[in-house]
C-alpha positions in Angstrom: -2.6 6.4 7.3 -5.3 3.6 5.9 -4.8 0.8 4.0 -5.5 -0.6 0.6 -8.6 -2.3 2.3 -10.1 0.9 3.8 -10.0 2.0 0.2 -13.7 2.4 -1.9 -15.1 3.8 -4.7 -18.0 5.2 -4.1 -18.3 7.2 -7.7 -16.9 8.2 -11.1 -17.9 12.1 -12.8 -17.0 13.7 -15.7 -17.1 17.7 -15.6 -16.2 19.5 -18.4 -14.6 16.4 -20.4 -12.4 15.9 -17.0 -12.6 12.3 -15.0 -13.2 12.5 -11.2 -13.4 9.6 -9.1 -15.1 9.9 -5.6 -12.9 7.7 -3.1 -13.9 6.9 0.1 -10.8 6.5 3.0 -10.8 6.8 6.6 -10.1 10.2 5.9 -13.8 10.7 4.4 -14.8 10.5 0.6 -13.0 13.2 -1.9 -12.8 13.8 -5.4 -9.9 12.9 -6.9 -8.4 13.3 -10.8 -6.0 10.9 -12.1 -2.2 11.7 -11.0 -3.4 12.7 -8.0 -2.5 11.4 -4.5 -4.7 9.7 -2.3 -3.1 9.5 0.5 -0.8 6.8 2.4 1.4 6.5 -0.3 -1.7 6.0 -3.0 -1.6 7.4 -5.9 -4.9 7.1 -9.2 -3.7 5.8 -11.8 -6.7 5.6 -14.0 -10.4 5.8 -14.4 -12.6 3.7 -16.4 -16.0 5.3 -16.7 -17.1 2.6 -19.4 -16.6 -0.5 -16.7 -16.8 1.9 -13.2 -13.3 1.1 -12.3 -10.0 2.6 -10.9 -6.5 1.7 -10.8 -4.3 2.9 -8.0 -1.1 2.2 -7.3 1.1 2.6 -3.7 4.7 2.4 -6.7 4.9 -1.0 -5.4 1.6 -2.3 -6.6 -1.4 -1.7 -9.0 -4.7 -2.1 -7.2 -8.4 -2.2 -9.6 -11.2 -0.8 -7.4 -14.5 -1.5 -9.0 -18.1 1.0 -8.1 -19.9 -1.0 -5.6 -24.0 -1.4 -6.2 -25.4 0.7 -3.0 -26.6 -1.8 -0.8 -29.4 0.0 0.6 
């Protein structure tokens, strides 16, 4: 398992009128639509492609995860 701080968003897509958001975990980085499970209990909530955030939640807690700028 990871935890909420191994968590990043690394981008949001939109095919076909459908959201993805590409989430980064120890596990590597996956697409993921909202209602899916992320893993370790995590499951998206939302995703905000007007202010590059998601919502997660592990049904105790609602974590925002907002797109980091690429460093390089």
């Amino acid at each position: 398992g990871f935890q909420f701080s191994e968590i990043d968003l690394t981008g949001i897509a939109s095919f076909n009128g459908d959201k993805v958001a590409f989430i980064k975990t120890s596990a590597g980085t996956n697409p993921y639509q909202v209602g899916e499970i992320i893993g370790s209990g995590f499951k998206l909530l939302d995703i905000d492609d007007e202010n590059l955030t998601v919502q997660i939640s592990n049904d105790l807690t609602i974590y925002s995860i907002t797109l980091e700028d690429d460093e390089k």
